[in-house]
DRENNUKE-23388 format. One line per field, with one value per atom (N, C-alpha, C, CB): residue number from 1; residue in one letter; atom name; x, y, z. Coordinates in steps of 0.001 Angstrom, whole numbers, plus 500000, padded with zeros to 6 digits. Each point is the difference from the previous one (the first is absolute). Glycine has a CB too. Layout:
<rs>
num	c(NUM / ...)
residu	c(a / ...)
atome	c(CA / ...)
X	c(X / ...)
Y	c(Y / ...)
Z	c(Z / ...)
</rs>
This chain:
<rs>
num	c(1 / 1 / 1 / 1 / 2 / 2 / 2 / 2 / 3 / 3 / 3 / 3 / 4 / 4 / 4 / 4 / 5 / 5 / 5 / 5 / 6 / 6 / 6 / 6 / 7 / 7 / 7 / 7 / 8 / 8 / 8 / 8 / 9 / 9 / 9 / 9 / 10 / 10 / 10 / 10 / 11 / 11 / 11 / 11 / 12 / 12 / 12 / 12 / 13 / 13 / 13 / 13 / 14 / 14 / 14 / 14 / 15 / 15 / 15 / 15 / 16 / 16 / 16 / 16 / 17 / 17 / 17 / 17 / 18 / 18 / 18 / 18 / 19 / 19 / 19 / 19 / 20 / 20 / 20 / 20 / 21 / 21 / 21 / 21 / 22 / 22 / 22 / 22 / 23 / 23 / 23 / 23 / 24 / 24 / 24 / 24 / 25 / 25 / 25 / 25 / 26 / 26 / 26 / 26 / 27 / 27 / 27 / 27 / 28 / 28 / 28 / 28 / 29 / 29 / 29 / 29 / 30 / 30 / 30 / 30 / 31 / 31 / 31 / 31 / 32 / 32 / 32 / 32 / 33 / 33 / 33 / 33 / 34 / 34 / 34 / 34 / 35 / 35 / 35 / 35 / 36 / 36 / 36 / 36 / 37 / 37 / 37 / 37 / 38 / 38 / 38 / 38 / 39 / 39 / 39 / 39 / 40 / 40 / 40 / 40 / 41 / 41 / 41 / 41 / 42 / 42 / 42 / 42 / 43 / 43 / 43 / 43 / 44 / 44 / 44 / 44 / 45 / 45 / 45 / 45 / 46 / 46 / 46 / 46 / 47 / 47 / 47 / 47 / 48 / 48 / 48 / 48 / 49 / 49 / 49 / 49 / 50 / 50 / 50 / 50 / 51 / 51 / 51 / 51 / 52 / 52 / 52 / 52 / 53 / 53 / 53 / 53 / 54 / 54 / 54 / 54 / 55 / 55 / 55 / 55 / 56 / 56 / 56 / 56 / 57 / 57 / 57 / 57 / 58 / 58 / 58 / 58 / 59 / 59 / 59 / 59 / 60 / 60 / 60 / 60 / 61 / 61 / 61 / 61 / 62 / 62 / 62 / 62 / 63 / 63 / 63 / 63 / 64 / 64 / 64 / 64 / 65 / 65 / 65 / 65 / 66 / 66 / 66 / 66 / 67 / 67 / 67 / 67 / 68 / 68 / 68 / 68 / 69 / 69 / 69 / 69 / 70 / 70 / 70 / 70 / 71 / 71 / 71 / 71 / 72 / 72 / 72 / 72 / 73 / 73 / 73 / 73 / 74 / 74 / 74 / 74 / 75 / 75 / 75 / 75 / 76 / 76 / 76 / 76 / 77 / 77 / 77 / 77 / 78 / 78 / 78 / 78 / 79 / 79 / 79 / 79 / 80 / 80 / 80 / 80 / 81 / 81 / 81 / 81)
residu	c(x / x / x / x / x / x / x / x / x / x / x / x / x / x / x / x / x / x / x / x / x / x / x / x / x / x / x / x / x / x / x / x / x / x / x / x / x / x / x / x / x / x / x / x / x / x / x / x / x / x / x / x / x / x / x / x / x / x / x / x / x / x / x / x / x / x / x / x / x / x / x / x / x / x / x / x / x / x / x / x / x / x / x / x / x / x / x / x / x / x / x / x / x / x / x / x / x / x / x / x / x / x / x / x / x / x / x / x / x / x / x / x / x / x / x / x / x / x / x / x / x / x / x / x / x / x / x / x / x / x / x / x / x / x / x / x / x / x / x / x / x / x / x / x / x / x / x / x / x / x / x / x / x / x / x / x / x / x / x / x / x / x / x / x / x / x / x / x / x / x / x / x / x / x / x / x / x / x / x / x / x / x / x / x / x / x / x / x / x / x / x / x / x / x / x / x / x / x / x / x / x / x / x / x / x / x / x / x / x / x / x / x / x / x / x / x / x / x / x / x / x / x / x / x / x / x / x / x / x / x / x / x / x / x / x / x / x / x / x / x / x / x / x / x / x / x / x / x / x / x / x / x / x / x / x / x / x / x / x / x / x / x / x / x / x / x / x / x / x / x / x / x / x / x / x / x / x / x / x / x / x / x / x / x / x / x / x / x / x / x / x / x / x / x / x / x / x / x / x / x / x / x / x / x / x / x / x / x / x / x / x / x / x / x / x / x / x / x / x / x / x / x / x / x)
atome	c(N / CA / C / CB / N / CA / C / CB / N / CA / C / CB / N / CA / C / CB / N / CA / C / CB / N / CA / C / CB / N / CA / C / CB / N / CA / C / CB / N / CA / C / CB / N / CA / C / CB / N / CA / C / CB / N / CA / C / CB / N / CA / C / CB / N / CA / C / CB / N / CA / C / CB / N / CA / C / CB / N / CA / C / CB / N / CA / C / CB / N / CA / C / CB / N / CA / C / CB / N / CA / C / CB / N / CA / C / CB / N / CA / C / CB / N / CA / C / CB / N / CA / C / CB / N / CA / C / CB / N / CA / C / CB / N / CA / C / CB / N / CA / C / CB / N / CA / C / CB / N / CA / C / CB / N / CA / C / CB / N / CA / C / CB / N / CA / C / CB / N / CA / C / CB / N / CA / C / CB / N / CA / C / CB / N / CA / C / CB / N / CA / C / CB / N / CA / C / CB / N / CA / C / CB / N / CA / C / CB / N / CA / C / CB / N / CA / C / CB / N / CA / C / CB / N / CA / C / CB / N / CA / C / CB / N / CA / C / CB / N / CA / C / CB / N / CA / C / CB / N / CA / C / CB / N / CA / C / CB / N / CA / C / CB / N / CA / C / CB / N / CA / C / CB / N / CA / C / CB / N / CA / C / CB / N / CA / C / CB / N / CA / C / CB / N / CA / C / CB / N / CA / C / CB / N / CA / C / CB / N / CA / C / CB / N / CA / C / CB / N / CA / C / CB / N / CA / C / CB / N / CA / C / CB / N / CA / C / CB / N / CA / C / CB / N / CA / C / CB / N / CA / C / CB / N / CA / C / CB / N / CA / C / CB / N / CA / C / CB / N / CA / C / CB / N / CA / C / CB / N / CA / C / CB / N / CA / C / CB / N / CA / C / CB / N / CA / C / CB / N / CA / C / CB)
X	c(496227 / 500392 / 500781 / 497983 / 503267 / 501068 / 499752 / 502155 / 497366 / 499421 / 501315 / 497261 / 503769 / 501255 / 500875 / 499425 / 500995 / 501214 / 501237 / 498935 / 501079 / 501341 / 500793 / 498945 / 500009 / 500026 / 499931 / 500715 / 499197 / 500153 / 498945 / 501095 / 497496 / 499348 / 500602 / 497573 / 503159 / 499847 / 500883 / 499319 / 501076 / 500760 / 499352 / 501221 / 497218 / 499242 / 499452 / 499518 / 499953 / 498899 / 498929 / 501005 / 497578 / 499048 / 499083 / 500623 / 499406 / 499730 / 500088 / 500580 / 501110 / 500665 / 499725 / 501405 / 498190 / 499485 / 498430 / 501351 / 498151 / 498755 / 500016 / 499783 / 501159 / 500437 / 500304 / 500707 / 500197 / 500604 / 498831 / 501943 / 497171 / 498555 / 499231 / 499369 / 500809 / 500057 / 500597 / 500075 / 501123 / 500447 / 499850 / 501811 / 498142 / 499841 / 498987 / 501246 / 497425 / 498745 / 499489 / 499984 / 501332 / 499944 / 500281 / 500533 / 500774 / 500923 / 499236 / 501177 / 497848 / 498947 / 499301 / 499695 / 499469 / 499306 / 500232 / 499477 / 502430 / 500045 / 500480 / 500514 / 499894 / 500736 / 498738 / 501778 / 496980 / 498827 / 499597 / 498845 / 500946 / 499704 / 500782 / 499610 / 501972 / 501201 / 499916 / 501367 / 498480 / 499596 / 498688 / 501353 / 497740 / 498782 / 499670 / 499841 / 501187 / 499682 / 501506 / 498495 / 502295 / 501737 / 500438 / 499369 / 500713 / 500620 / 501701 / 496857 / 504288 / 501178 / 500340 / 500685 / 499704 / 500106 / 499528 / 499914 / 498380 / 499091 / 500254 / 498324 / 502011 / 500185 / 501477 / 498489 / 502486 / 501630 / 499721 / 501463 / 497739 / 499706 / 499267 / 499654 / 499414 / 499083 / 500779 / 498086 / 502915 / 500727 / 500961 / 499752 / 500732 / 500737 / 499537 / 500721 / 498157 / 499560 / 499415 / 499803 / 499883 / 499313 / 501985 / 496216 / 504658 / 501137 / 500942 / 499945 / 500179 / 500045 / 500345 / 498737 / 500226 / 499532 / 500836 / 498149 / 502362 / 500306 / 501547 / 498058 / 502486 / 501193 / 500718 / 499880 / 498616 / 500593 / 499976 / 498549 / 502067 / 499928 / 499337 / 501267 / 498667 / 499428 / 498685 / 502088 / 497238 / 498726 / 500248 / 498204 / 502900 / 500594 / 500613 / 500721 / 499838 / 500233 / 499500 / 501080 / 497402 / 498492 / 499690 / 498947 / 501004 / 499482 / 500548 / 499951 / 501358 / 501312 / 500372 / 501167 / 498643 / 499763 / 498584 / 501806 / 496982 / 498902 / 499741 / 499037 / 501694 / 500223 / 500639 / 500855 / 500070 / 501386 / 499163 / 502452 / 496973 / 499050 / 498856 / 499740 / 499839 / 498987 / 500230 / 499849 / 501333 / 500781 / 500633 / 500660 / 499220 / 500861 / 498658 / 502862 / 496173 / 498663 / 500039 / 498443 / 500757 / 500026 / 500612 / 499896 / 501472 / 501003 / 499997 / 501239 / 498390 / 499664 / 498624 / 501339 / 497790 / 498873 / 500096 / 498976 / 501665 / 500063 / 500786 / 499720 / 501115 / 501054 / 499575 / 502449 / 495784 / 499836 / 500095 / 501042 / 499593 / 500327 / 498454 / 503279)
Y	c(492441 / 501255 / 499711 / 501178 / 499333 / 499666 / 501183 / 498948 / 500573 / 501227 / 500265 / 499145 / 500350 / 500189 / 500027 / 499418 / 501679 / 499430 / 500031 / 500847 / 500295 / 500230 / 498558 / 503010 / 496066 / 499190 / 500061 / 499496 / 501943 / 500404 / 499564 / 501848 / 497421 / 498865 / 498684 / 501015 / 498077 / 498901 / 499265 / 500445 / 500065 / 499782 / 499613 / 501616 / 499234 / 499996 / 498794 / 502381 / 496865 / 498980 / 500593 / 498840 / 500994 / 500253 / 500076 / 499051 / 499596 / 499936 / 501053 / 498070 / 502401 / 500811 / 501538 / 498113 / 502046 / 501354 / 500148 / 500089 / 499137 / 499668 / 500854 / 497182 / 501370 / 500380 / 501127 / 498335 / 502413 / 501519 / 500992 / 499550 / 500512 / 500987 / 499683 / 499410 / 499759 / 499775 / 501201 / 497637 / 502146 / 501306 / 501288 / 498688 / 501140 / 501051 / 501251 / 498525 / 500469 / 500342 / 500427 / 498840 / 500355 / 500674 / 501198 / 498307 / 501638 / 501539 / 501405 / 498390 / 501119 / 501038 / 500411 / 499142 / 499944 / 500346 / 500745 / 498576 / 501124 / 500172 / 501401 / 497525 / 502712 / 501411 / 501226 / 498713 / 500645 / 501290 / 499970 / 499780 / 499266 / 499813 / 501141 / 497439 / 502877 / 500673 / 501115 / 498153 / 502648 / 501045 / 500672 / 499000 / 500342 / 500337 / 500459 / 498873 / 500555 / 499936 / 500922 / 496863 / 503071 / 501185 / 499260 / 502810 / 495142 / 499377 / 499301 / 499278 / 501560 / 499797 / 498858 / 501850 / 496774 / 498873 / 499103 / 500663 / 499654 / 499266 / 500407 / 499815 / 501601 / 500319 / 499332 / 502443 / 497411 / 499899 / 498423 / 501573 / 497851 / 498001 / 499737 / 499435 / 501764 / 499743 / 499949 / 501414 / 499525 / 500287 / 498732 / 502686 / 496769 / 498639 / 499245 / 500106 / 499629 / 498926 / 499767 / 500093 / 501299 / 499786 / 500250 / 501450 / 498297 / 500525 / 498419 / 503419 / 496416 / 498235 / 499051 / 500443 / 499452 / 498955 / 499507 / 501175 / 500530 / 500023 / 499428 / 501518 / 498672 / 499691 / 498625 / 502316 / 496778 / 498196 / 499150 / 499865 / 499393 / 499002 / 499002 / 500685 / 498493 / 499267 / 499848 / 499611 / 499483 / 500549 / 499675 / 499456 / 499801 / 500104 / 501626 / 497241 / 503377 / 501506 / 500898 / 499648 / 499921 / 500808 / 499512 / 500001 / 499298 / 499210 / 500850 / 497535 / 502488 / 500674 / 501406 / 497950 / 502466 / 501425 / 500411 / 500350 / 499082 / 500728 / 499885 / 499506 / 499368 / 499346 / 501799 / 496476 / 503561 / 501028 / 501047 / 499114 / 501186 / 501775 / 500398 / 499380 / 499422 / 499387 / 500551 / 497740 / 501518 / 500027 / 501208 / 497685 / 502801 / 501110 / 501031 / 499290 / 500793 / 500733 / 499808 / 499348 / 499230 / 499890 / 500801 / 498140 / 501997 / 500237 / 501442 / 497958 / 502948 / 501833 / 499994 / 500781 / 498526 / 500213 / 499773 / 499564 / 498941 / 500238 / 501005 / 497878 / 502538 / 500810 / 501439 / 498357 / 501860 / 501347 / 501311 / 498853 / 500178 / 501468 / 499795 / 499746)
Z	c(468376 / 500601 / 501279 / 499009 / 500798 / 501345 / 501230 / 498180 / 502800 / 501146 / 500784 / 500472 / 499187 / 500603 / 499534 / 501136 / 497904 / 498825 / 500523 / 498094 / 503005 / 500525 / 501152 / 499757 / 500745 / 500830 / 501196 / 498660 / 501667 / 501377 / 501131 / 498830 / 500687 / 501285 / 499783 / 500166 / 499023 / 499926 / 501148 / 497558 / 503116 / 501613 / 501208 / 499308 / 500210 / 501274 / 499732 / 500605 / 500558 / 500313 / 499784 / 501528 / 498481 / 499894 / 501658 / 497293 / 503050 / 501338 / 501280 / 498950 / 500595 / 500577 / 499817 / 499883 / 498848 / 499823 / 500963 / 497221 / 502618 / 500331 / 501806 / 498023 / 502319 / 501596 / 500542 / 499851 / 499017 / 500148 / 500325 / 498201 / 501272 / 499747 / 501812 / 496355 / 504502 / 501199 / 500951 / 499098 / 500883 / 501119 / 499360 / 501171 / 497081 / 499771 / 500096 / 499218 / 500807 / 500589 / 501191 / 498711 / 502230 / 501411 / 499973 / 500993 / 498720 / 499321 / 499967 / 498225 / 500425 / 499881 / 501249 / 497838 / 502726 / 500926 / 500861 / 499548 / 500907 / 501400 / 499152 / 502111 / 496893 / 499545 / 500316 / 497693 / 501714 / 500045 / 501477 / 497426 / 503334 / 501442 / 500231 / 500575 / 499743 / 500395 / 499242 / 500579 / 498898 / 499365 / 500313 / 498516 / 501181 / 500904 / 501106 / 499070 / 501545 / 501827 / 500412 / 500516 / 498320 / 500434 / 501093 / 499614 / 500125 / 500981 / 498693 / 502205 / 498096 / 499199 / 500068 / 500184 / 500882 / 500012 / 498681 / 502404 / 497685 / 499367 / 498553 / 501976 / 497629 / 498515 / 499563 / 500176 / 500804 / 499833 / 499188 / 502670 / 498187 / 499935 / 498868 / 502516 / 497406 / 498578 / 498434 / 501460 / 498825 / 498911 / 499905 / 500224 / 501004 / 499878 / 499413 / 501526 / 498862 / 499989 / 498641 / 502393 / 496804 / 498725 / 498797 / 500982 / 499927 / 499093 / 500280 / 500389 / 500610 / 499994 / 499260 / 500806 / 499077 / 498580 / 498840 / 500337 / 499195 / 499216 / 499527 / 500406 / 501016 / 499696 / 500356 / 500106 / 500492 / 501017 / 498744 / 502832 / 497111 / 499232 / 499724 / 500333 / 501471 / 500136 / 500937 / 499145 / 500936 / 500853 / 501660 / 497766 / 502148 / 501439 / 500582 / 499396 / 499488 / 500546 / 500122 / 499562 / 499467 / 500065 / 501391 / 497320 / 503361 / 501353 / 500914 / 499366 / 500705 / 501210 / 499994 / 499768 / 498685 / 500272 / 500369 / 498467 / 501399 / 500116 / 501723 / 497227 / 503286 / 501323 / 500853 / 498960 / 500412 / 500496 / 499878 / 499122 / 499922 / 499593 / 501343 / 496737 / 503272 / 500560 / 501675 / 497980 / 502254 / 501701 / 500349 / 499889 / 499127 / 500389 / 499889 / 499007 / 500468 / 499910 / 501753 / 497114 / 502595 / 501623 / 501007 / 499318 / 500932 / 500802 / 500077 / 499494 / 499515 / 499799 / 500553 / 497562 / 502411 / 500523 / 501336 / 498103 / 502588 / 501556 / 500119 / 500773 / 498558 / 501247 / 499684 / 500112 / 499284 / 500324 / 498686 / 502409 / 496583 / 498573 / 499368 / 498880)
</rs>
């Protein structure tokens, strides 16, 4: 039984999927945290961060974007939004 006939995972690494489920998990968290509490920053990053993933290639751009999502969370929270 072929679980992929169309081929459309055989691109991905495995490892890498693995890794992906990481920020994506943050994602979640910080999305219901930010909703919960009606803090927009935290829902804007959650949604990044669980949308991400999807589109890096490599796990170096999973690293630098979650880095960037991350810093820039940071940077709305000091300056007050």
């Amino acid at each position: 039984m072929d679980l992929d006939p169309l081929g459309i995972l055989s691109h991905y690494d495995t490892a890498w999927l693995f890794l992906s489920l990481i920020p994506s998990a943050i994602g979640l968290v910080l999305f219901v945290y930010g909703k919960k509490r009606g803090l927009a920053p935290q829902m804007v990053a959650g949604v990044l961060f669980m949308v991400y993933p999807i589109v890096t290639p490599t796990v170096t751009s999973l690293i630098v974007g979650g880095a960037l999502i991350g810093g820039g969370l940071w940077y709305a929270i000091r300056a007050g939004w």
